[in-house]
C-alpha positions in Angstrom: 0.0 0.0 0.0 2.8 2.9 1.0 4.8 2.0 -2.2 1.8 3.1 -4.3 2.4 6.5 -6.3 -0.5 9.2 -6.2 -1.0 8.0 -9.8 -1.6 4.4 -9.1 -3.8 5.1 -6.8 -6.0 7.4 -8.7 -6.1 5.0 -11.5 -7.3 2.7 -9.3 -9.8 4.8 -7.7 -11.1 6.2 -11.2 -11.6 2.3 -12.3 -13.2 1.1 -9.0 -15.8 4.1 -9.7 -16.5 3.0 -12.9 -17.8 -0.2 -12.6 -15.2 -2.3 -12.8 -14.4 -5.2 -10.6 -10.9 -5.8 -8.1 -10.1 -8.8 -10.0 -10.0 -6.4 -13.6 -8.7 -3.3 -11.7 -5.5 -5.3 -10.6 -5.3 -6.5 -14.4 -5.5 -3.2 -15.7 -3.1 -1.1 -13.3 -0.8 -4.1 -12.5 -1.5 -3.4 -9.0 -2.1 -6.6 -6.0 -5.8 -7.6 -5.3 -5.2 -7.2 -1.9 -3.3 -3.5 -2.0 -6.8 -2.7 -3.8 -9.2 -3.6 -1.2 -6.9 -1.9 1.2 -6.6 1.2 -0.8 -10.4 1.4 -1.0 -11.2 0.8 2.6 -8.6 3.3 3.3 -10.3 5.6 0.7 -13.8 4.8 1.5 -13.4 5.3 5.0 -12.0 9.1 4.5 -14.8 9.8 2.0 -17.7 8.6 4.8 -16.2 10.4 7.2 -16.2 13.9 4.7 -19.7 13.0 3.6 -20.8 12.8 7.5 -18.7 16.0 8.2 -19.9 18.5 5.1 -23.4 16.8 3.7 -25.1 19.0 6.7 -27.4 21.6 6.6 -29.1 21.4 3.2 -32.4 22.9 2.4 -34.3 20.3 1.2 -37.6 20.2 -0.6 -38.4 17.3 -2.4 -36.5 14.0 -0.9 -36.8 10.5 -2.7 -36.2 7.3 -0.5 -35.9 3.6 -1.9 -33.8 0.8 -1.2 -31.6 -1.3 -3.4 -31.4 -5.1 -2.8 -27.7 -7.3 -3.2 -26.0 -9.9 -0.9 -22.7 -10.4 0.3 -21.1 -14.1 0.5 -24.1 -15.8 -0.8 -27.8 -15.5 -1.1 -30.2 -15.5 2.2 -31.5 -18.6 0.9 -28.3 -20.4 0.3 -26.6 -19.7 3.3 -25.3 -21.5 6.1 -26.6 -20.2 9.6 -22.8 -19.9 10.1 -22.2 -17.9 7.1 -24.9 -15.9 8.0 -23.8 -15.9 11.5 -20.3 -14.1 9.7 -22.6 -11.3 8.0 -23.3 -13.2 4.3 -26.4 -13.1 3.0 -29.2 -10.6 1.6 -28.1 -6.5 2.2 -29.8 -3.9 1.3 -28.4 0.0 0.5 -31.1 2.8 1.6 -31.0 6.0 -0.1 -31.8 9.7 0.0 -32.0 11.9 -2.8 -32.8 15.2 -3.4 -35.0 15.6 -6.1 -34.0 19.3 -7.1 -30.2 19.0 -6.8 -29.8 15.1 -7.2 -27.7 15.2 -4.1 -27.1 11.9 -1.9 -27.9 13.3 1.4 -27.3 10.0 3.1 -27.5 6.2 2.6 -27.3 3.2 5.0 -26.4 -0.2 4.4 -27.6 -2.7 6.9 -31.0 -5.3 6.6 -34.1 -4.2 5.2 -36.2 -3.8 8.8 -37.6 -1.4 11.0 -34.0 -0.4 13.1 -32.0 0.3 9.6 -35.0 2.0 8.7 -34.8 4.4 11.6 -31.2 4.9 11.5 -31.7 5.9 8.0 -33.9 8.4 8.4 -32.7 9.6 12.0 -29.8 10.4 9.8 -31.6 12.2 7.3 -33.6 14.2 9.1 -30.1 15.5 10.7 -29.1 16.7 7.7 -32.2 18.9 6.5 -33.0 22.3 6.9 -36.7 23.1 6.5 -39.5 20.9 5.8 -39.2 18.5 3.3 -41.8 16.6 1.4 -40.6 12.8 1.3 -41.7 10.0 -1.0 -41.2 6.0 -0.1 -42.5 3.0 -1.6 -44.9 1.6 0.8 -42.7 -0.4 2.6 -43.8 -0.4 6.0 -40.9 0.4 8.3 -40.9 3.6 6.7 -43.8 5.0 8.4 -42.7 4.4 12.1 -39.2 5.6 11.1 -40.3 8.9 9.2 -42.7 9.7 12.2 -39.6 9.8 14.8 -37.1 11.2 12.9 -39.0 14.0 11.9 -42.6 14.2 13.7 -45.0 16.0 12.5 -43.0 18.6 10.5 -42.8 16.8 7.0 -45.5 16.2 4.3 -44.8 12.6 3.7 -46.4 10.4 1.2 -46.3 6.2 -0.4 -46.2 5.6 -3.8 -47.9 2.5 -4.6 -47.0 1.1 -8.3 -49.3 -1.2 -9.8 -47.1 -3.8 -11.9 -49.0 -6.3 -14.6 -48.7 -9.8 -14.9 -45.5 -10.9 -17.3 -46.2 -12.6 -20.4 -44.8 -16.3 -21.3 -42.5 -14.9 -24.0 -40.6 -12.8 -21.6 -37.4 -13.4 -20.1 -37.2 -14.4 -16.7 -35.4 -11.5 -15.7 -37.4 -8.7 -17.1 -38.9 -6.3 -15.2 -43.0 -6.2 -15.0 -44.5 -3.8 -16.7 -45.9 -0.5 -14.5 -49.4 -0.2 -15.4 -50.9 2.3 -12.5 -50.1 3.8 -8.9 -51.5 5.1 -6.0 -50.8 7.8 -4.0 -51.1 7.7 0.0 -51.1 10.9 1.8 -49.0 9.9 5.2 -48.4 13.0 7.0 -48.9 16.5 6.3 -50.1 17.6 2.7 -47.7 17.0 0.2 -48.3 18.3 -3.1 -49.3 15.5 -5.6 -47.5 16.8 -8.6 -44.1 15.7 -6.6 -45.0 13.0 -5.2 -42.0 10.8 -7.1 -39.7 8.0 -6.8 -38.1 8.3 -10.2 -34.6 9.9 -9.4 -33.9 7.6 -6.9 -34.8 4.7 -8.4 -32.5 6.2 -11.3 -29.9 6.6 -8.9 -30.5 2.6 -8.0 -29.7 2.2 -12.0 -26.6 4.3 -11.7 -25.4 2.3 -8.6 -25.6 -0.9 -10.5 -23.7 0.4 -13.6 -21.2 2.3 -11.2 -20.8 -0.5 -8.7 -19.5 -4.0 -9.5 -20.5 -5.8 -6.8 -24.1 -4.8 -7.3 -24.0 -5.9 -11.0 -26.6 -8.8 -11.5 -25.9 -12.5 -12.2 -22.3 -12.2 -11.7 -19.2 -13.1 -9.7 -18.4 -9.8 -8.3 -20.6 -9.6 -4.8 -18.7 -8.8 -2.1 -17.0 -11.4 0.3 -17.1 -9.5 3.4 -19.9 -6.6 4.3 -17.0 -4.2 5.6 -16.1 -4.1 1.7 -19.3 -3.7 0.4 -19.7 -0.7 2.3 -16.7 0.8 1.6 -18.0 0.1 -1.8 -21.0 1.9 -1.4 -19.3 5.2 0.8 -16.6 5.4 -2.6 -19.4 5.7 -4.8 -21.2 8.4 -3.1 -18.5 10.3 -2.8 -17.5 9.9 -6.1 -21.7 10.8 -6.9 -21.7 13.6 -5.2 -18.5 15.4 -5.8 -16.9 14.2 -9.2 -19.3 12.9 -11.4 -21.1 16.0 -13.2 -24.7 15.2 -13.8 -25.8 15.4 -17.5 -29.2 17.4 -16.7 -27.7 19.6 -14.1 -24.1 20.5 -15.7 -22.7 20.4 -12.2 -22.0 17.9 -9.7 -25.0 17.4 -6.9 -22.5 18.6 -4.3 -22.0 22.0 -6.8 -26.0 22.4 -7.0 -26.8 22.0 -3.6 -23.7 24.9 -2.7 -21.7 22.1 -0.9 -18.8 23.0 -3.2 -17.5 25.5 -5.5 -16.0 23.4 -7.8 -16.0 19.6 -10.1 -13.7 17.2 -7.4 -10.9 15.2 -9.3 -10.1 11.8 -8.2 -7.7 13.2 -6.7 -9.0 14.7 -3.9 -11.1 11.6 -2.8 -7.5 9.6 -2.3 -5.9 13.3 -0.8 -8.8 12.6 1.9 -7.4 9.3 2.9 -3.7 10.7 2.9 -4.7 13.7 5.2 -6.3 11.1 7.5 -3.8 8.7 7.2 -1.6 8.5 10.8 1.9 10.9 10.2 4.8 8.3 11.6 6.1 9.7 14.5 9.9 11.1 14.3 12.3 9.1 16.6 14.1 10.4 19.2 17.8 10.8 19.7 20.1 7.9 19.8 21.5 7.3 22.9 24.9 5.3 23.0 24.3 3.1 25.5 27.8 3.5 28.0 28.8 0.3 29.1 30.0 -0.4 32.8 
């Protein structure tokens, strides 16, 4: 890992944020498998730590919540109760977004019930100025966890899409057709026109494409759930500060006035070197004088 130039380890950075996986980013920069995964926990962990420092204080508006399914080790179903017992199985990555400046204001990645739930939006609601008006799916753990994060001042509403039967000649793994919704007024009185869960369910696209180990039917899921979450905390940061959006012209961070300018990979490893430990200077040798 300390033998790595700054350029390695931006190249290796720019390719772990584009999709590809540790076994092709060690075939493409001619660096170890291993000094990857500790470069990106290294880098991951800096980047979480910046995104829980700066993503603070934002007026939000319209938020979008979903969550994104993928498993670590194995499947639920085909796991050991030891495996599982390790952390393998089904995880799921809850997300935020702003539906005006496509900022990430926070994600989670833990199980799919009513404690990640809270902690997800207990964390949101952190982050927000004003009073926001927040669209879910109707998943139920929502409603408890909006309620005590942010009592009574939100307008909160479910969307419920209606999905049609699939047809014999389609694949096993297409998606069902959308063919209605429904609209649930929760708390408050949000305003129907916005009542939307299409940017963050765009985002959930994005993730796939920009994240390996969420890439379906493949060999790339993580082994260990520290990893996938350092994963996930890379790519946000990467989301939110580097990646200019094509609609906005700007990065999310940019839009929502989090920063003044389009982050290079290079600041997201300068973050892990600024946190890294400085190695202490040794004192003065002292001959030792014998008897």
């Amino acid at each position: 890992m300390n033998r790595l130039t700054k350029e390695q380890k931006i190249r290796v950075v720019a390719a772990l944020v584009e999709g590809n996986s540790i076994r092709s980013t060690a075939r493409m920069t001619g660096v170890a498998r291993n000094t990857i995964t500790t470069l990106l926990l290294d880098v991951a962990g800096a980047c979480a730590d910046h995104h829980d420092r700066h993503v603070r204080k934002v007026r939000v508006r319209r938020l979008q919540c979903d969550e994104i399914w993928a498993f670590v080790g194995a499947k639920k179903k085909n796991a050991t109760a030891e495996q599982k017992a390790n952390g393998w199985g089904d995880v799921w990555t809850w997300t935020a977004i702003d539906a005006d400046t496509k900022l990430c204001l926070t994600y989670y990645v833990g199980d799919r019930g009513k404690v990640s739930a809270y902690n997800f939006m207990s964390d949101a609601a952190q982050r927000i100025v004003g009073r926001p008006q927040i669209t879910t799916d109707v998943h139920r753990p929502y409603l408890q966890a909006i309620e005590d994060a942010f009592g009574m001042e939100v307008d909160y509403a479910q969307l419920h899409k209606i999905f049609g039967a699939s047809t014999p000649d389609e694949s096993r793994y297409s998606p069902a057709t959308c063919i209605g919704s429904d609209m649930k007024t929760v708390i408050g009185n949000p305003d129907p026109k916005h009542v939307s869960t299409s940017f963050v369910e765009r985002q959930n696209l994005s993730m796939r494409m920009g994240i390996r180990r969420f890439t379906r039917l493949t060999n790339a899921f993580s082994k260990k759930v520290e990893n996938h979450a350092a994963a996930v905390a890379l790519w946000f940061a990467y989301y939110n500060f580097c990646r200019v959006h094509q609609t906005l012209r700007v990065t999310p961070a940019m839009e929502a006035g989090l920063s003044d300018h389009v982050w290079g990979i290079e600041e997201l490893v300068n973050l892990a070197e600024e946190a890294a430990p400085q190695p202490t200077k040794r004192g003065p040798y002292k001959k030792r004088i014998s008897n």
